[in-house]
PDB file of N, CA, C and O in Angstrom:
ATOM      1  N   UNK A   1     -10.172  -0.137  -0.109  1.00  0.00           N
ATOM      2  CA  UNK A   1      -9.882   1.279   0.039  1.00  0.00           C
ATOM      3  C   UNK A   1     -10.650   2.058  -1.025  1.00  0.00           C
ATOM      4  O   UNK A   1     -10.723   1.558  -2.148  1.00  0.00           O
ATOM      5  N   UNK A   2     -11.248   3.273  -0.772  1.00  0.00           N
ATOM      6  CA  UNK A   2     -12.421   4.049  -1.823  1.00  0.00           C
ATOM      7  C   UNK A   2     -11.015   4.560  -2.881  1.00  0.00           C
ATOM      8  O   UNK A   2      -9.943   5.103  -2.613  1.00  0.00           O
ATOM      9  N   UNK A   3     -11.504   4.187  -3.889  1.00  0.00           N
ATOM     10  CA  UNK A   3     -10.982   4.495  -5.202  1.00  0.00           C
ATOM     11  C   UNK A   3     -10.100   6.180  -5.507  1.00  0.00           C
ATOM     12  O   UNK A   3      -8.918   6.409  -5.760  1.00  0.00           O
ATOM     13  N   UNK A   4     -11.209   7.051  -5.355  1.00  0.00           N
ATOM     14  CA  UNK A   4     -10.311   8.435  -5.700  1.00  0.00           C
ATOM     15  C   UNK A   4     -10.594   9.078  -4.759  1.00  0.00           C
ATOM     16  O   UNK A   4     -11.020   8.657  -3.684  1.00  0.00           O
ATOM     17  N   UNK A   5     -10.317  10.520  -5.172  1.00  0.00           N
ATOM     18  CA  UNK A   5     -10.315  11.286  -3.789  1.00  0.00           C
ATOM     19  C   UNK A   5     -12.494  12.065  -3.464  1.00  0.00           C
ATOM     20  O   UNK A   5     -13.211  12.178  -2.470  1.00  0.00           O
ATOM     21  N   UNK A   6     -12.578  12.220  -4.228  1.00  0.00           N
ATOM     22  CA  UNK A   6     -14.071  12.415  -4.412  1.00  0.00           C
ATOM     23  C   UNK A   6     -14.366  10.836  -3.486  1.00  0.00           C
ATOM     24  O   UNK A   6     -15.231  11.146  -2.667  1.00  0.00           O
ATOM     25  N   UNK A   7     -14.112   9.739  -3.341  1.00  0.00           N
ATOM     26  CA  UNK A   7     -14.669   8.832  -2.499  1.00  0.00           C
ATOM     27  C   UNK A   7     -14.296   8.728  -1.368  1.00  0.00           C
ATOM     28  O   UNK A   7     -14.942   8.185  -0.472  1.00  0.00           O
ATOM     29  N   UNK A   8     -13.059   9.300  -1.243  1.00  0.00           N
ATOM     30  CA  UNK A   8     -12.682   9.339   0.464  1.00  0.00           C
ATOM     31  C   UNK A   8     -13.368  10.672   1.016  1.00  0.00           C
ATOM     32  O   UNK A   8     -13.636  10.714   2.217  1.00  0.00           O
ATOM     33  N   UNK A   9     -13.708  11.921   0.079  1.00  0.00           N
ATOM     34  CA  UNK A   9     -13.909  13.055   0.331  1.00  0.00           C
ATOM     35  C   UNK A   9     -15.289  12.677   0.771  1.00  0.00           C
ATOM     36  O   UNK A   9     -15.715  13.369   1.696  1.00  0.00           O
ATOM     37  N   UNK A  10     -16.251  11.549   0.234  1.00  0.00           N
ATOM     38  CA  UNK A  10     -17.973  11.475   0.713  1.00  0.00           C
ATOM     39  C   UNK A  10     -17.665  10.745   1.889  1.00  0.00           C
ATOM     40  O   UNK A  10     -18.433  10.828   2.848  1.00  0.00           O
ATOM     41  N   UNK A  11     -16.361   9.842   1.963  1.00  0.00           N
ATOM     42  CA  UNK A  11     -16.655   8.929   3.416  1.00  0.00           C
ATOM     43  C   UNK A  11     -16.859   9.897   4.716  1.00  0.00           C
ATOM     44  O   UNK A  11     -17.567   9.606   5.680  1.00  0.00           O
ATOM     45  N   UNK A  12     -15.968  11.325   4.535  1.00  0.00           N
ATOM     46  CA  UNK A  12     -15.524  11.846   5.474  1.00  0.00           C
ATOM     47  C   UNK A  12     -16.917  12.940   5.563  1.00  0.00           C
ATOM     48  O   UNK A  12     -17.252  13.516   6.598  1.00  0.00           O
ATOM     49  N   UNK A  13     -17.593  13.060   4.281  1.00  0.00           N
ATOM     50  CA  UNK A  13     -18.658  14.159   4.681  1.00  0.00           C
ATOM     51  C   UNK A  13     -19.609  13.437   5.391  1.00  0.00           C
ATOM     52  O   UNK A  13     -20.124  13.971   6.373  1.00  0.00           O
ATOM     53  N   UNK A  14     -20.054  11.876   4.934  1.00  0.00           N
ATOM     54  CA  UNK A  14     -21.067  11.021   5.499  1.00  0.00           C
ATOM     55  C   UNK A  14     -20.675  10.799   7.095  1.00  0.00           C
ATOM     56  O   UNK A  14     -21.571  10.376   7.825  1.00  0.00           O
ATOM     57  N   UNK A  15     -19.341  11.074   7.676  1.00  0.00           N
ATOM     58  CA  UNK A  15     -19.018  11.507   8.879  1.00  0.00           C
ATOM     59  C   UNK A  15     -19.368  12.261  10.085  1.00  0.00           C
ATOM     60  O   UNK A  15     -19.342  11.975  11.282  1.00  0.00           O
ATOM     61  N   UNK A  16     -19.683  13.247   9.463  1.00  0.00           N
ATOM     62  CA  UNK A  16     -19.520  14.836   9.678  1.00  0.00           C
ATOM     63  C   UNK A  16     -20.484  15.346   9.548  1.00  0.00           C
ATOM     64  O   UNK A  16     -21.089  14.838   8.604  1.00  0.00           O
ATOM     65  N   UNK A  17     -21.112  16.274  10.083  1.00  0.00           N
ATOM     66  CA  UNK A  17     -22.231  16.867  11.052  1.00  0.00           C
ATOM     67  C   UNK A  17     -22.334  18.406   9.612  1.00  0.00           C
ATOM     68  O   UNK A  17     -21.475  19.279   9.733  1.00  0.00           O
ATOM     69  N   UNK A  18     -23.147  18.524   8.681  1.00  0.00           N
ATOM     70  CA  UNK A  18     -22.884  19.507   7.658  1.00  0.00           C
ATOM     71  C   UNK A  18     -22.753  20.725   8.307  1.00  0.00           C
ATOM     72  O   UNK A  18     -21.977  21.654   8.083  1.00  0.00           O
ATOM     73  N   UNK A  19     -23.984  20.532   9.494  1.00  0.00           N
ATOM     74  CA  UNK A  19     -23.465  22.302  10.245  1.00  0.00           C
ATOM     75  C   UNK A  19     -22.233  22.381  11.104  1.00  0.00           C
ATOM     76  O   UNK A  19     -21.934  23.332  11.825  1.00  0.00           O
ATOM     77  N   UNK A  20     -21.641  21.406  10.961  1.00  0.00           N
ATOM     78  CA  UNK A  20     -19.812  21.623  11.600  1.00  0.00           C
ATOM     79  C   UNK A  20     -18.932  22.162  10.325  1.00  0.00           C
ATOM     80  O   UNK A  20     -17.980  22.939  10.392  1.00  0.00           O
ATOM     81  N   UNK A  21     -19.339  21.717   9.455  1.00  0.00           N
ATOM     82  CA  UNK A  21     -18.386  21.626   8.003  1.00  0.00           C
ATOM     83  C   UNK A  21     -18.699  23.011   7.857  1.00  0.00           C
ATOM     84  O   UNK A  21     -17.770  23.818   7.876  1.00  0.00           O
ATOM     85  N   UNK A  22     -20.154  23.493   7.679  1.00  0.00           N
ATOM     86  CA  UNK A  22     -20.405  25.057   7.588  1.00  0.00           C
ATOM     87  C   UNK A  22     -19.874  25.879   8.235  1.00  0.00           C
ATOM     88  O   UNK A  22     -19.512  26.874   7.608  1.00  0.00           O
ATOM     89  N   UNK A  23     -19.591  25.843   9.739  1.00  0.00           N
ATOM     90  CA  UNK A  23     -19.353  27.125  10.788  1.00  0.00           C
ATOM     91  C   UNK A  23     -17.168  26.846  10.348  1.00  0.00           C
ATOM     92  O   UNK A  23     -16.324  27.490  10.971  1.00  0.00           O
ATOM     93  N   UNK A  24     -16.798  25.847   9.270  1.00  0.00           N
ATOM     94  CA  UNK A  24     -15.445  25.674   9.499  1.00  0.00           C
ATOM     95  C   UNK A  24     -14.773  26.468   8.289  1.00  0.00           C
ATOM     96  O   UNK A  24     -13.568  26.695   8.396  1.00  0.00           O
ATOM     97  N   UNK A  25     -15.466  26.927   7.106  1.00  0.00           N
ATOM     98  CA  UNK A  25     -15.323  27.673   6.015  1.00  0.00           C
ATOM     99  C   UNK A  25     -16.455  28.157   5.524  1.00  0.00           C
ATOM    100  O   UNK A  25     -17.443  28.237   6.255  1.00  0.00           O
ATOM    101  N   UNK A  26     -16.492  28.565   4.187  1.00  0.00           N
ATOM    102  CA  UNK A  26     -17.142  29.166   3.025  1.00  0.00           C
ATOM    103  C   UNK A  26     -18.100  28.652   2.636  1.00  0.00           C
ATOM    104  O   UNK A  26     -19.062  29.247   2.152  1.00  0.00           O
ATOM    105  N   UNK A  27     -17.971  27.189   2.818  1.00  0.00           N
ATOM    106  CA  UNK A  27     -18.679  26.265   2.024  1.00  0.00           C
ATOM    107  C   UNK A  27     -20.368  26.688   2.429  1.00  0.00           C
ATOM    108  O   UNK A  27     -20.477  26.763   3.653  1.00  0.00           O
ATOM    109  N   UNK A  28     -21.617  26.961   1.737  1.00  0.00           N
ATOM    110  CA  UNK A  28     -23.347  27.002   2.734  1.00  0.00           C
ATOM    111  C   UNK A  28     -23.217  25.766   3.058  1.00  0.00           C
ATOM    112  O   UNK A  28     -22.421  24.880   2.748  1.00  0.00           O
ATOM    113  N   UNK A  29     -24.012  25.828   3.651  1.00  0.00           N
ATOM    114  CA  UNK A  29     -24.411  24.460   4.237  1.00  0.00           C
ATOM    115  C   UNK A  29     -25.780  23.994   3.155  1.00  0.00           C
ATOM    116  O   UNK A  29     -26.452  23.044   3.556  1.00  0.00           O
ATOM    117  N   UNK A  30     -26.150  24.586   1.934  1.00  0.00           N
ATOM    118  CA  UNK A  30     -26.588  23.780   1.577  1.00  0.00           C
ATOM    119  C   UNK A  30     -25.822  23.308   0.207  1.00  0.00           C
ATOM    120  O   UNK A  30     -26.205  22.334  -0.442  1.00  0.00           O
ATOM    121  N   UNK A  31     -24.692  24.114  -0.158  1.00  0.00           N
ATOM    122  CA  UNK A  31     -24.169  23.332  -0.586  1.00  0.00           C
ATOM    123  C   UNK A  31     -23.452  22.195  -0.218  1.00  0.00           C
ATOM    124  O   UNK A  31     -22.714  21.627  -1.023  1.00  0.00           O
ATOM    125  N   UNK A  32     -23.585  21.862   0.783  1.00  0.00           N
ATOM    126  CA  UNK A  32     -22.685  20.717   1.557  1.00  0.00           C
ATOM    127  C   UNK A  32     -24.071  19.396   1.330  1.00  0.00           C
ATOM    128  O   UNK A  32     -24.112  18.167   1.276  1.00  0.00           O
ATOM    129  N   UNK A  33     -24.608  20.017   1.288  1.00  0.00           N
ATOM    130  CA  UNK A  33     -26.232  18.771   1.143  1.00  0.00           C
ATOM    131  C   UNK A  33     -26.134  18.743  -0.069  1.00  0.00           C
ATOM    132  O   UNK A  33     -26.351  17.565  -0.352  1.00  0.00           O
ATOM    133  N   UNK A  34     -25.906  19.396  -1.162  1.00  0.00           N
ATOM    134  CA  UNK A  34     -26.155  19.074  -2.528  1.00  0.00           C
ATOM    135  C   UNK A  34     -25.021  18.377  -3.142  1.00  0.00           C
ATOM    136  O   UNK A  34     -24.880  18.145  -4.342  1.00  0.00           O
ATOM    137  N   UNK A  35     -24.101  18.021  -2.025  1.00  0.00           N
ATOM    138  CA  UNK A  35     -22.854  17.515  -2.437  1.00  0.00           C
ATOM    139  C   UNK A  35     -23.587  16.046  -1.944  1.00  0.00           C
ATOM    140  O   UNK A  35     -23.963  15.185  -2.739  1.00  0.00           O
ATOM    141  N   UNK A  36     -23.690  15.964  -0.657  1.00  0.00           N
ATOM    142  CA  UNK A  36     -24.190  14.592  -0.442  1.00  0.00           C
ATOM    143  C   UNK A  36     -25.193  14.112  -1.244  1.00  0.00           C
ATOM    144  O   UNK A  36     -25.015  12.958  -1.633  1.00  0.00           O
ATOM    145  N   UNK A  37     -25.929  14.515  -1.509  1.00  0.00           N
ATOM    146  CA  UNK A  37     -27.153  14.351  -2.668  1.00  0.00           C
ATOM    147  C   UNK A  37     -26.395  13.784  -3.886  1.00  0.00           C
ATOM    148  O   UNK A  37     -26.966  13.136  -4.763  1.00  0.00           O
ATOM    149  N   UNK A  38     -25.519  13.971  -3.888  1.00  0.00           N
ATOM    150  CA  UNK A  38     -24.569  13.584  -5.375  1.00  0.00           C
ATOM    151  C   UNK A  38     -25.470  15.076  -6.855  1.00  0.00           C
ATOM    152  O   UNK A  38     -25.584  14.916  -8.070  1.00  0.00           O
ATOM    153  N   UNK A  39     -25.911  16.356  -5.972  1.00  0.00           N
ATOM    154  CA  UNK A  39     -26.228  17.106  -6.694  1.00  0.00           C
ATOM    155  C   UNK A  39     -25.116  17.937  -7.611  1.00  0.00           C
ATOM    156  O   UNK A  39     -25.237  18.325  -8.773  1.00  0.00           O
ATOM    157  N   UNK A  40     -23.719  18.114  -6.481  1.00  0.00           N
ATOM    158  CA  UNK A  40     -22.977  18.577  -6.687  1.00  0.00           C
ATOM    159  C   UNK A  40     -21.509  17.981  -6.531  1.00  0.00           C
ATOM    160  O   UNK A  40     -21.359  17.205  -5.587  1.00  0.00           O
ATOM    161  N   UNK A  41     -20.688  18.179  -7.134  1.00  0.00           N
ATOM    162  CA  UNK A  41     -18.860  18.071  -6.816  1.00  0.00           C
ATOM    163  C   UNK A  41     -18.570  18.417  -5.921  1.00  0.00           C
ATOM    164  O   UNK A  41     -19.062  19.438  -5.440  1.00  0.00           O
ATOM    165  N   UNK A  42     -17.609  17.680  -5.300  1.00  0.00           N
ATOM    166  CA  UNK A  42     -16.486  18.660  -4.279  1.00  0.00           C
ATOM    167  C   UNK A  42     -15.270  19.547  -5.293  1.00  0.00           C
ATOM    168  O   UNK A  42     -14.710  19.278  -6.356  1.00  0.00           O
ATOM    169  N   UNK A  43     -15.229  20.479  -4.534  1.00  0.00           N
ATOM    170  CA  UNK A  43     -14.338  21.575  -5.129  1.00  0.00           C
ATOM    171  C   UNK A  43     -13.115  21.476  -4.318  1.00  0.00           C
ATOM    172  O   UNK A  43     -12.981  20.433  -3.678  1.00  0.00           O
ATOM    173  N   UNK A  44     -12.329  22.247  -4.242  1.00  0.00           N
ATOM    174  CA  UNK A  44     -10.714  22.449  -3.572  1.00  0.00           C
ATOM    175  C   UNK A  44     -11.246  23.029  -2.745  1.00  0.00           C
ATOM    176  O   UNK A  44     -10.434  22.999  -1.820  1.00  0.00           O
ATOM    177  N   UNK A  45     -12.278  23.682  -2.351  1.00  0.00           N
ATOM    178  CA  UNK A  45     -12.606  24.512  -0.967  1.00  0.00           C
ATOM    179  C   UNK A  45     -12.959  23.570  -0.186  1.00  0.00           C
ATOM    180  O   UNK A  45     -12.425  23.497   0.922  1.00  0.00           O
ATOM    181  N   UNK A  46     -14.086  22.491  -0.643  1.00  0.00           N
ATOM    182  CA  UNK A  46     -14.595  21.499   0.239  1.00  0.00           C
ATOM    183  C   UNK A  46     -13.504  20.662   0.809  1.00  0.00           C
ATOM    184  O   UNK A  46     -13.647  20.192   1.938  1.00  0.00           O
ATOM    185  N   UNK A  47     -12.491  20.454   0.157  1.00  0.00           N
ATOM    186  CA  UNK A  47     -11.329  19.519   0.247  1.00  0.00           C
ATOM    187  C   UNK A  47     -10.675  19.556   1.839  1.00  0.00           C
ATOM    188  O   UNK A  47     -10.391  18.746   2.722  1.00  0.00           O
ATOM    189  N   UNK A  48     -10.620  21.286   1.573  1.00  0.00           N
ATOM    190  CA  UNK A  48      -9.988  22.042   2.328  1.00  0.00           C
ATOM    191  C   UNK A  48     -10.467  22.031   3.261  1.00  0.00           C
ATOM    192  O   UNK A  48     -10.008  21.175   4.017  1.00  0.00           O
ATOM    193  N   UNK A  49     -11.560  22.840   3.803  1.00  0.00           N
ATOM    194  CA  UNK A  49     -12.640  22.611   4.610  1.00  0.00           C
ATOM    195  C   UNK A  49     -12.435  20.595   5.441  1.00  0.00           C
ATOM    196  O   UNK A  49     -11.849  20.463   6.516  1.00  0.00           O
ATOM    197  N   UNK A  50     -12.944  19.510   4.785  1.00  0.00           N
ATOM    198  CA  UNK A  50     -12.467  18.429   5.220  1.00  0.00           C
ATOM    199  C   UNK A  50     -11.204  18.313   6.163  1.00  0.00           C
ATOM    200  O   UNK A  50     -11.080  17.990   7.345  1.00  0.00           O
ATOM    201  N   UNK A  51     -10.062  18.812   4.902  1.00  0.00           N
ATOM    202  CA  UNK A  51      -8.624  18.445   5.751  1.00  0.00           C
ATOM    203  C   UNK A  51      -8.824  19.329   7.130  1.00  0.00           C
ATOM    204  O   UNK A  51      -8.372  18.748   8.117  1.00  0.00           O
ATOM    205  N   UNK A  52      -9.553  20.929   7.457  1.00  0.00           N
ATOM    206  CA  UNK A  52      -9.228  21.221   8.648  1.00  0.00           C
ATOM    207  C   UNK A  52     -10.539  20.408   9.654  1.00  0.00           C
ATOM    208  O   UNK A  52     -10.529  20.718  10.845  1.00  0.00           O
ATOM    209  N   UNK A  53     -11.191  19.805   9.375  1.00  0.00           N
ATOM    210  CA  UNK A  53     -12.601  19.225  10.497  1.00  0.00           C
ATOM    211  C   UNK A  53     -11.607  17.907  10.641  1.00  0.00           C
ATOM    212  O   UNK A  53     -11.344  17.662  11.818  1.00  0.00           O
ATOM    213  N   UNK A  54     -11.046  17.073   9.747  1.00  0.00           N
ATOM    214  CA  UNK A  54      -9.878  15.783  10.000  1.00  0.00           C
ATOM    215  C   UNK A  54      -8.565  15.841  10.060  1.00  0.00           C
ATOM    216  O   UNK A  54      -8.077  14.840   9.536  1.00  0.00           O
ATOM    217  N   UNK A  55      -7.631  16.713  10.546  1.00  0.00           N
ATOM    218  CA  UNK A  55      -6.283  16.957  10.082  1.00  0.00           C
ATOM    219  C   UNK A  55      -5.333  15.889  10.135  1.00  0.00           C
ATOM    220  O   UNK A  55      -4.131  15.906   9.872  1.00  0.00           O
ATOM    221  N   UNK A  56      -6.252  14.730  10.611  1.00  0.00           N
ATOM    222  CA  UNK A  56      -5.033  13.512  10.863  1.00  0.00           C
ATOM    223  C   UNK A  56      -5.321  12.558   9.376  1.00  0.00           C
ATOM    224  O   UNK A  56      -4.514  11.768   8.884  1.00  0.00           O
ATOM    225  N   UNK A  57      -6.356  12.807   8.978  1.00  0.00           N
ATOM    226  CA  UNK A  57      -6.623  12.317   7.875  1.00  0.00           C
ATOM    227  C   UNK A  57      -6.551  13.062   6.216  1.00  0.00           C
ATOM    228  O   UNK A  57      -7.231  12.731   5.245  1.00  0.00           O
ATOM    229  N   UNK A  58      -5.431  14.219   6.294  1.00  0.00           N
ATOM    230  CA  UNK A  58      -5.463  15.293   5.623  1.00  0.00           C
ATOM    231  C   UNK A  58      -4.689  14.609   4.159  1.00  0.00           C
ATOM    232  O   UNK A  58      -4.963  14.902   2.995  1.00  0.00           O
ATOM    233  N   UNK A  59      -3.703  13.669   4.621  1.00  0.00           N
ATOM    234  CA  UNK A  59      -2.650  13.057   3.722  1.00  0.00           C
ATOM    235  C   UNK A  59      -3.319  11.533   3.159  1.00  0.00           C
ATOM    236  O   UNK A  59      -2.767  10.994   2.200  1.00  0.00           O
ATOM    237  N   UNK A  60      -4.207  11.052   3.632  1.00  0.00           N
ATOM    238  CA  UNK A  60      -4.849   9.987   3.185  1.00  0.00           C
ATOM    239  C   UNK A  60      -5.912  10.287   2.031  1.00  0.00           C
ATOM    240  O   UNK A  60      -6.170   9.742   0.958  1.00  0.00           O
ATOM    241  N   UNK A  61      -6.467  11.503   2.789  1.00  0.00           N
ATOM    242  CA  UNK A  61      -7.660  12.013   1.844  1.00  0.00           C
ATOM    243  C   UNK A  61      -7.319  12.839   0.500  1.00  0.00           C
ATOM    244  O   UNK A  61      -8.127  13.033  -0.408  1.00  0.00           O
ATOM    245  N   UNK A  62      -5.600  13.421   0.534  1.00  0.00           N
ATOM    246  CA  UNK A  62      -5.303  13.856  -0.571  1.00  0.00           C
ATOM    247  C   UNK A  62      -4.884  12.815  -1.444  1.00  0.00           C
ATOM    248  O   UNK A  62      -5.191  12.884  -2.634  1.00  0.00           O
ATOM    249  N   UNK A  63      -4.128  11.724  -0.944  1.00  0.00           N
ATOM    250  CA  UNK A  63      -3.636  10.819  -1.880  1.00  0.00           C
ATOM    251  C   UNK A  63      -4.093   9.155  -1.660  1.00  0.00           C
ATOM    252  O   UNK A  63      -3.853   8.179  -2.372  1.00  0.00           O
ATOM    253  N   UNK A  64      -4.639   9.238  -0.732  1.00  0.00           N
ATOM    254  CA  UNK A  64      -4.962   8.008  -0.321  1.00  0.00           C
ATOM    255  C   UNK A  64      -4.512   6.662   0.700  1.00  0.00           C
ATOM    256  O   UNK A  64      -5.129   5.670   1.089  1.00  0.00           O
ATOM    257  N   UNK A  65      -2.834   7.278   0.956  1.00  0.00           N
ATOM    258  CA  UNK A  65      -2.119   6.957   1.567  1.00  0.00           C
ATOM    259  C   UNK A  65      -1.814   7.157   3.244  1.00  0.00           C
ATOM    260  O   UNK A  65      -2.646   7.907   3.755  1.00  0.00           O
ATOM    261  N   UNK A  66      -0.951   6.717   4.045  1.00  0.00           N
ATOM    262  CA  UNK A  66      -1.117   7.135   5.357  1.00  0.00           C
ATOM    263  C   UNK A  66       0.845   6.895   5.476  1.00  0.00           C
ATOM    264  O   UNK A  66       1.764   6.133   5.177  1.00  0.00           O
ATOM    265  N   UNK A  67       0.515   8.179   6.136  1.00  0.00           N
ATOM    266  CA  UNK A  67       1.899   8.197   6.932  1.00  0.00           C
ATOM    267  C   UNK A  67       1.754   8.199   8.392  1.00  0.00           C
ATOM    268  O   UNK A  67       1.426   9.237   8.966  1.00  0.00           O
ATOM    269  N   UNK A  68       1.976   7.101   9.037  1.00  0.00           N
ATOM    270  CA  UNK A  68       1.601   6.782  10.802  1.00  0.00           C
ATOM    271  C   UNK A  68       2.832   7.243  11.632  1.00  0.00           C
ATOM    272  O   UNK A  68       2.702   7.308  12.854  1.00  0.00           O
ATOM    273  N   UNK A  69       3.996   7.561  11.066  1.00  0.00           N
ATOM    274  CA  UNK A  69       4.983   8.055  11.266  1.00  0.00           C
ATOM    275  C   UNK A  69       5.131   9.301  11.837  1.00  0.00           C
ATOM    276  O   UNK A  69       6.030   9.719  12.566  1.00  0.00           O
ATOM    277  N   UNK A  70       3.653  10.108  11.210  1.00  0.00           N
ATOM    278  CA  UNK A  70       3.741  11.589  11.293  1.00  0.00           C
ATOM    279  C   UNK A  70       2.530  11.771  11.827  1.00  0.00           C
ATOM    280  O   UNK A  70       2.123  12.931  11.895  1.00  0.00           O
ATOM    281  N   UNK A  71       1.994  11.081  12.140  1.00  0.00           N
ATOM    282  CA  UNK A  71       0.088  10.967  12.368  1.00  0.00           C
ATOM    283  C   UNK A  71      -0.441  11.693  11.533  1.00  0.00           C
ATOM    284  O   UNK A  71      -0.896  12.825  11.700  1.00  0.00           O
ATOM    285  N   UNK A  72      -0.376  10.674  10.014  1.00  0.00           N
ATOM    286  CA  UNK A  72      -1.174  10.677   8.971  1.00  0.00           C
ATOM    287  C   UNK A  72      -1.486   9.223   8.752  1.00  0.00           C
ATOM    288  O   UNK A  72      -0.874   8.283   8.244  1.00  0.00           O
ATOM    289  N   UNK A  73      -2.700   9.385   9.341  1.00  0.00           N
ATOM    290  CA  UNK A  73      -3.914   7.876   9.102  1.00  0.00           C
ATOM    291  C   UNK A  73      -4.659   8.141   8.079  1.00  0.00           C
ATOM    292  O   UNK A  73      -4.564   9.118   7.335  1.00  0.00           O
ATOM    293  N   UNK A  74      -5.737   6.899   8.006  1.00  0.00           N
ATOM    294  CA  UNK A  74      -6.871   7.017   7.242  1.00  0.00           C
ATOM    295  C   UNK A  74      -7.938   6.462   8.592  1.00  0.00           C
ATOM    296  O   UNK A  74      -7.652   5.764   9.565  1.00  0.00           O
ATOM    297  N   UNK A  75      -9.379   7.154   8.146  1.00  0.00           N
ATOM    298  CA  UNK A  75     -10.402   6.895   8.996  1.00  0.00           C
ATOM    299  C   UNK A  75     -10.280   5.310   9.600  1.00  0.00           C
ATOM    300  O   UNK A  75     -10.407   5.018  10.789  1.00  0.00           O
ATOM    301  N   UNK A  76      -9.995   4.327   8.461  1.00  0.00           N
ATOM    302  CA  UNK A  76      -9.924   2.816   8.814  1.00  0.00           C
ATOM    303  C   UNK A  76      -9.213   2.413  10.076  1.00  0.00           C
ATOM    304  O   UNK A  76      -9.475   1.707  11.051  1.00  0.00           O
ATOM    305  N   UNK A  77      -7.984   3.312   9.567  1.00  0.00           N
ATOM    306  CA  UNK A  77      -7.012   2.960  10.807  1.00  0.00           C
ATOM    307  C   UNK A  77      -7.424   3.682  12.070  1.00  0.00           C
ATOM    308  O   UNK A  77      -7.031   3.343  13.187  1.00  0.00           O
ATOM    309  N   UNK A  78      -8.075   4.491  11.880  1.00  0.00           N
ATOM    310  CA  UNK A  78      -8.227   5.083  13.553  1.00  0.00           C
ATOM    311  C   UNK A  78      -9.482   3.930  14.445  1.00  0.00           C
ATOM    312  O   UNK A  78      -9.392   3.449  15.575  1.00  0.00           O
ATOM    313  N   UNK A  79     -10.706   3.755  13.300  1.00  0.00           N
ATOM    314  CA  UNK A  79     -11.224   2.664  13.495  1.00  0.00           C
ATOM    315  C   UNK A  79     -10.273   1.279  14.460  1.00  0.00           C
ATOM    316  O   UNK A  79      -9.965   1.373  15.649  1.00  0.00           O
ATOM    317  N   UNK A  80     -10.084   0.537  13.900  1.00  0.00           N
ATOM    318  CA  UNK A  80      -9.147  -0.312  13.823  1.00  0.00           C
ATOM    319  C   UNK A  80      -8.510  -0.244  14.965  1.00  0.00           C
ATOM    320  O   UNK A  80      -8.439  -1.248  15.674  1.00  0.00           O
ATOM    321  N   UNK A  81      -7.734   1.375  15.477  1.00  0.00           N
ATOM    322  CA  UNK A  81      -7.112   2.016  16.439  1.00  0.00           C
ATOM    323  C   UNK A  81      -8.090   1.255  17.684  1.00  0.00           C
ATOM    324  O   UNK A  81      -7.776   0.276  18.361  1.00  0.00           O
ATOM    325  N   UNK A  82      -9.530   2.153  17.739  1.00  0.00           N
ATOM    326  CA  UNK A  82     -10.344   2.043  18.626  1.00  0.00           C
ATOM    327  C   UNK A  82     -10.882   0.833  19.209  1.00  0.00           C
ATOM    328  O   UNK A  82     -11.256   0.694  20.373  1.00  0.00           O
ATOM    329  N   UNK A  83     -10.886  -0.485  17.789  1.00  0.00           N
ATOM    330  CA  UNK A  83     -11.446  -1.618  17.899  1.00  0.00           C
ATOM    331  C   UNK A  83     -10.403  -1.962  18.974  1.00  0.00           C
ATOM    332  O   UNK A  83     -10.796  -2.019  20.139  1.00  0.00           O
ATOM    333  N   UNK A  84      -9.448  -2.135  18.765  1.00  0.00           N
ATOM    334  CA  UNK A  84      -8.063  -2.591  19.695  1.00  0.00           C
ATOM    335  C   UNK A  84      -7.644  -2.140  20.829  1.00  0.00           C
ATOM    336  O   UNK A  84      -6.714  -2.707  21.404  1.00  0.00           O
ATOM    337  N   UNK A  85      -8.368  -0.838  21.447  1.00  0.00           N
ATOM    338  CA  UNK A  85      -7.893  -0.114  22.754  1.00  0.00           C
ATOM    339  C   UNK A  85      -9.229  -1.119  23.187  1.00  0.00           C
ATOM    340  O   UNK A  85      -8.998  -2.120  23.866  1.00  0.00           O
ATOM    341  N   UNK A  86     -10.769  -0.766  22.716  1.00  0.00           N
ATOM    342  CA  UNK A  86     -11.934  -1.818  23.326  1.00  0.00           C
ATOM    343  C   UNK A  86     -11.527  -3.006  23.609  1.00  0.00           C
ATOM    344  O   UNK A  86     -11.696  -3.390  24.766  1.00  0.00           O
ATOM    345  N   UNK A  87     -10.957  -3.802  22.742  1.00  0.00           N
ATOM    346  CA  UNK A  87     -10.847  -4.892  23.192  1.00  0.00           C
ATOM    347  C   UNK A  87      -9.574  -5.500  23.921  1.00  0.00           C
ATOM    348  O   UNK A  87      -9.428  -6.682  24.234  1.00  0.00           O
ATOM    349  N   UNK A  88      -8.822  -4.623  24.095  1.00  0.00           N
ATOM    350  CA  UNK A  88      -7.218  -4.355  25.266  1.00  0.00           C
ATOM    351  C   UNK A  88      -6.773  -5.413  24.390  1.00  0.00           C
ATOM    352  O   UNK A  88      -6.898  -6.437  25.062  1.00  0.00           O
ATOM    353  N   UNK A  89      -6.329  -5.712  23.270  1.00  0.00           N
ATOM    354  CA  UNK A  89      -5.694  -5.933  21.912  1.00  0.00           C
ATOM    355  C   UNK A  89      -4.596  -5.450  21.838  1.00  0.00           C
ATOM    356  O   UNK A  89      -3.743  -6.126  21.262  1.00  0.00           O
ATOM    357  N   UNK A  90      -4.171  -3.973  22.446  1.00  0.00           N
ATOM    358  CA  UNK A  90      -3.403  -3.311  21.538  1.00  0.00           C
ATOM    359  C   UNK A  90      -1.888  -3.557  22.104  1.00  0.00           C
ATOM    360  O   UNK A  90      -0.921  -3.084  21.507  1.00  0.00           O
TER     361      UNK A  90
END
């Protein structure tokens, strides 16, 4: 599991399409590249921005944790999710 929240915060940008992340807040879009670049930090806006482009992953990415109870996953598990509907697993 990625260590802090700055590492779940790059899994989810390395995700994500920067001109989706742009048209969803404040954030330019080139600051969203200078973040991937490791030019720049994520801030509480970027955070933010994230939790609304993933909202199922909003509680994983703040703390790291998942509540499946409430449909709060982490990316893994939706993974995981998908591997198992493909292979009629589930």
């Amino acid at each position: 599991m990625e260590k802090n929240i700055d590492d779940r915060a790059m899994l989810l940008l390395e995700k994500t399409s920067i001109a989706e992340l742009d048209r969803l807040g404040s954030t330019s879009y080139t600051r969203w590249q200078n973040i991937k670049r490791g030019k720049a930090r994520f801030g509480a806006a970027e955070i933010e921005i994230l939790g609304k482009a993933y909202p199922e992953f909003r509680w994983w990415l703040m703390t790291g944790g998942e509540e499946p109870d409430i449909g709060q996953i982490s990316p893994m598990s939706k993974d995981v999710q998908k591997e198992l509907k493909r292979t009629g697993t589930e």
